[in-house]
C-alpha positions as CSV (number, residue, x, y, z in Angstrom):
1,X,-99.8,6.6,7.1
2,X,-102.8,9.0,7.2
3,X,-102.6,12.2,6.8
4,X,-102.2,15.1,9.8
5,X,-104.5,17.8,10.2
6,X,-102.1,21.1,10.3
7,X,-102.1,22.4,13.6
8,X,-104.5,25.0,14.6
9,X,-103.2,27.7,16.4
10,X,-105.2,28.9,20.0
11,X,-107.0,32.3,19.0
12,X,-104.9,35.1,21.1
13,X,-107.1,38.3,22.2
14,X,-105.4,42.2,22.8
15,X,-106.5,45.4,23.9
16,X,-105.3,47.5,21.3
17,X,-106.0,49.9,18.7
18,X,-102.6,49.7,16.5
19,X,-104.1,47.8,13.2
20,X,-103.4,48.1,9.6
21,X,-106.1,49.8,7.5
22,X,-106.0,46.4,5.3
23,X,-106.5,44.0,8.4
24,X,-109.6,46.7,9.1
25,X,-110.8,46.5,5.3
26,X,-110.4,42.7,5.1
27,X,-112.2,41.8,8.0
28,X,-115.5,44.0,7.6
29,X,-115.6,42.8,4.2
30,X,-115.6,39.3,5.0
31,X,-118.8,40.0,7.1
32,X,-119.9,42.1,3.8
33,X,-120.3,45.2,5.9
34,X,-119.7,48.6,3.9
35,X,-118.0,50.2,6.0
36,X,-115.0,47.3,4.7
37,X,-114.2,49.6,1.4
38,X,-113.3,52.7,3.9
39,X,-110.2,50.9,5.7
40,X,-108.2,54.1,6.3
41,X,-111.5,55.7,7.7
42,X,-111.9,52.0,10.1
43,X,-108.4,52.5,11.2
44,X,-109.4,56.2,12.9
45,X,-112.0,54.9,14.1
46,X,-110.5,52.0,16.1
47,X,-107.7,54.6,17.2
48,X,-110.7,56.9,18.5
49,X,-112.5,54.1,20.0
50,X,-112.2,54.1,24.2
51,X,-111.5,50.2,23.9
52,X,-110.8,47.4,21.1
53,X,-110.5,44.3,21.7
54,X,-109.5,41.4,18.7
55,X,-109.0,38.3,18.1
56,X,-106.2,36.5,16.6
57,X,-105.1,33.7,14.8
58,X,-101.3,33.9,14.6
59,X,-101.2,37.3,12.3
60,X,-104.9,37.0,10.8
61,X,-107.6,39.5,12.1
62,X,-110.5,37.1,13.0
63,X,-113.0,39.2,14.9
64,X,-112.8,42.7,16.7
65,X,-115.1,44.7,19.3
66,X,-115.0,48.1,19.7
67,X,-116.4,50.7,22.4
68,X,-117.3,54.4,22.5
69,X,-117.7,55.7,26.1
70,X,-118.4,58.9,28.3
71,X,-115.8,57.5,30.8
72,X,-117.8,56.9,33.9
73,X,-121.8,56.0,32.8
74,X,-122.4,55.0,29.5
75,X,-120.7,52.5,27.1
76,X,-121.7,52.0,23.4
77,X,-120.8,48.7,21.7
78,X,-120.0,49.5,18.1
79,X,-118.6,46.9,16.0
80,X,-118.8,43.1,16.9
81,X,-117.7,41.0,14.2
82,X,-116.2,37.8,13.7
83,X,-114.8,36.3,9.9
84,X,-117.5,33.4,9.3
85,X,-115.0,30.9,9.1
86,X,-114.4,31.2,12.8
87,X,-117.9,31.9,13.9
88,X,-119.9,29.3,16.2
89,X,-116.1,29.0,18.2
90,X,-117.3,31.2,21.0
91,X,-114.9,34.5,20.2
92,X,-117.6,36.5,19.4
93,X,-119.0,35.6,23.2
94,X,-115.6,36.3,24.5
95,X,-115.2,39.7,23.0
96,X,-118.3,40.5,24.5
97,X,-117.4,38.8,27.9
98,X,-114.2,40.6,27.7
99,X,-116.2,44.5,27.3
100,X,-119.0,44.0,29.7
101,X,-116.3,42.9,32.5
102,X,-114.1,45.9,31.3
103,X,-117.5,48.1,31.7
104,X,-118.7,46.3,35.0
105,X,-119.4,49.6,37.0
106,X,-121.3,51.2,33.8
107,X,-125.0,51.9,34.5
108,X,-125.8,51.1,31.3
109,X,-124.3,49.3,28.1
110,X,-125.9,49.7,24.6
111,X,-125.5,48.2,21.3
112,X,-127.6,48.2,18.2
113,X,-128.1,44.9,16.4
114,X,-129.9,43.3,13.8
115,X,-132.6,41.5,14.3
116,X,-131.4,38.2,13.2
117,X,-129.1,38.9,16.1
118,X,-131.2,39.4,18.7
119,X,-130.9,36.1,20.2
120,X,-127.6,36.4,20.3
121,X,-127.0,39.0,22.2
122,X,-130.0,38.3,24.9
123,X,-128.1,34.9,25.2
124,X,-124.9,36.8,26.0
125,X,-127.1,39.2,28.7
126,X,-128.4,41.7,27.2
127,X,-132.2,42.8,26.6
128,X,-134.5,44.6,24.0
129,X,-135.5,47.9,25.0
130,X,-139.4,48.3,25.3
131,X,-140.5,51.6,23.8
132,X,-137.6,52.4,21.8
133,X,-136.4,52.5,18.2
134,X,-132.6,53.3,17.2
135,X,-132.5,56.1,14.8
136,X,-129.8,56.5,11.9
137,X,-128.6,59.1,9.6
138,X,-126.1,56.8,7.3
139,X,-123.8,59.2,4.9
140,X,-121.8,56.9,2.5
141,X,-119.7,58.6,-0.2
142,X,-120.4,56.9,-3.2
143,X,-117.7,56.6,-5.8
């Protein structure tokens, strides 16, 4: 007899902000993104965010979307990250599917991406701003 691939369980997707720092810390790390060694810091940040949605498989963290609003006009997309071992599955384009029809009535929705990205995210709707350049002042305690 052959053997049986294990069963692969559907990815599940919430609105919440209740995470553990070390489901935070282990997900941003697998994307090698800094802010992964500051899960306690992640974890506030999430509880702070207007909206978070994530994505599940069974108890593992596999991608997460967060938001930062003013509550009526303006929505900022934060964080959109998916483990790489479940990218090209299309949760990435749901968690985005899932914001921008949570923030239908906002006049405008930004997010800042890489450029590698860019396609991306102009696939999933959204467009380069002509004229503009996104402007950071990044403070990382080292240590």
């Amino acid at each position: 007899m052959g053997e049986q691939e294990p069963e692969t369980m559907p990815i599940e997707y919430r609105d919440t902000k209740d995470f553990e720092a070390g489901q935070l810390g282990e997900l941003f790390l697998s994307v090698q993104w800094l802010s992964g060694k500051y899960p306690d810091k992640l974890k506030v940040a999430m509880q702070n965010s207007d909206t978070v949605f994530s994505a599940w498989d069974g108890d593992k963290l596999v991608g997460l979307m967060n938001a930062m609003s003013d509550g009526i006009m303006t929505v900022y997309f934060h964080f959109l990250l998916v483990r790489p071992e479940y990218q090209g599955q299309g949760i990435g384009r749901t968690l985005i599917r899932m914001m921008l029809d949570r923030y239908a009535d906002y006049l405008r929705k930004i997010l800042i991406a890489d450029d590698a990205e860019i396609a991306f995210y102009e696939h999933c709707g959204f467009e380069v701003a002509k004229g503009t350049t996104a402007l950071f002042i990044t403070s990382v305690a080292l240590g």
